[in-house]
N, C-alpha and C positions, 0 to 999 in steps of 0.2 A: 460482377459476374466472375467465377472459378469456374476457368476452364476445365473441358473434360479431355481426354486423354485426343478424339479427332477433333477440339477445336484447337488445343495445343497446334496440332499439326497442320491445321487450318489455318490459322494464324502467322504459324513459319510461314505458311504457304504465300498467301498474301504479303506480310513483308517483306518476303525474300521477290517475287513477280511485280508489286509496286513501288517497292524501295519505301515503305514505309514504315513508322515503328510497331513494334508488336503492341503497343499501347495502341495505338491508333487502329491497329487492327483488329484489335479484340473491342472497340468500342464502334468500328464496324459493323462485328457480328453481333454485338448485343441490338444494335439496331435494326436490322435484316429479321433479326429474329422477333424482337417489338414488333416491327410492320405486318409480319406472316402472322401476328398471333390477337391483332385487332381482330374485333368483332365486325361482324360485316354491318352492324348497325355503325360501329362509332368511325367504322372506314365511308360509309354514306352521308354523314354528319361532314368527317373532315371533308373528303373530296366535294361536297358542294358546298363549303365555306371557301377552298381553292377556286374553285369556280367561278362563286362570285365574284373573288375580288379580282378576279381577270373580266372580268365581264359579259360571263356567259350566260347569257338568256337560261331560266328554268327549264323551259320545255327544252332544250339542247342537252341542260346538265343532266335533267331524267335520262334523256338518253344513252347522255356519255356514261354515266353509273350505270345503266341498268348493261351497259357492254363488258363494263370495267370489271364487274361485278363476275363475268364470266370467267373472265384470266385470271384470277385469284387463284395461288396454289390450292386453297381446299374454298371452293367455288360458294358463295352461298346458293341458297332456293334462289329459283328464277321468280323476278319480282316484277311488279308492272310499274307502270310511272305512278300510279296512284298511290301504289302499296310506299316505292319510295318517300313519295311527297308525305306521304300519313309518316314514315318515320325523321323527316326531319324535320316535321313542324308539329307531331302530335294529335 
């Protein structure tokens, strides 16, 4: 990633607040910014593969995604637990 002129300053900003390097802080924001830019399908996929393997019951993980789903900076459609289960199993 080439920085833009506010992550430049973004990245001061962070290493200067966490004591970290600007390497580390620009592979911060490329990350933050990966996460905001999943699709709501392939954030539904991971977050109930996370799920599982902690051992959360389906009917739970519907639930917990169809909330999670909510708080997402750019939210997707509101889904039902069916609609989810239809996208992570097909």
């Amino acid at each position: 990633m080439i920085p833009t002129g506010s992550q430049k300053e973004l990245i001061r900003h962070l290493s200067g607040h966490f004591g970290i390097s600007d390497s580390v802080a620009s592979q911060l924001i490329a990350e933050v910014l990966a996460y905001n830019d999943q699709s709501y399908e392939s954030f539904i996929h991971q977050r109930h593969r996370e799920l599982q393997e902690i051992g959360v019951p389906n009917k739970t993980a519907y639930r917990l995604i169809q909330e999670e789903l909510l708080e997402r900076r750019f939210p997707a459609p509101v889904l039902s637990e069916r609609q989810i289960r239809r996208i992570i199993y097909g």
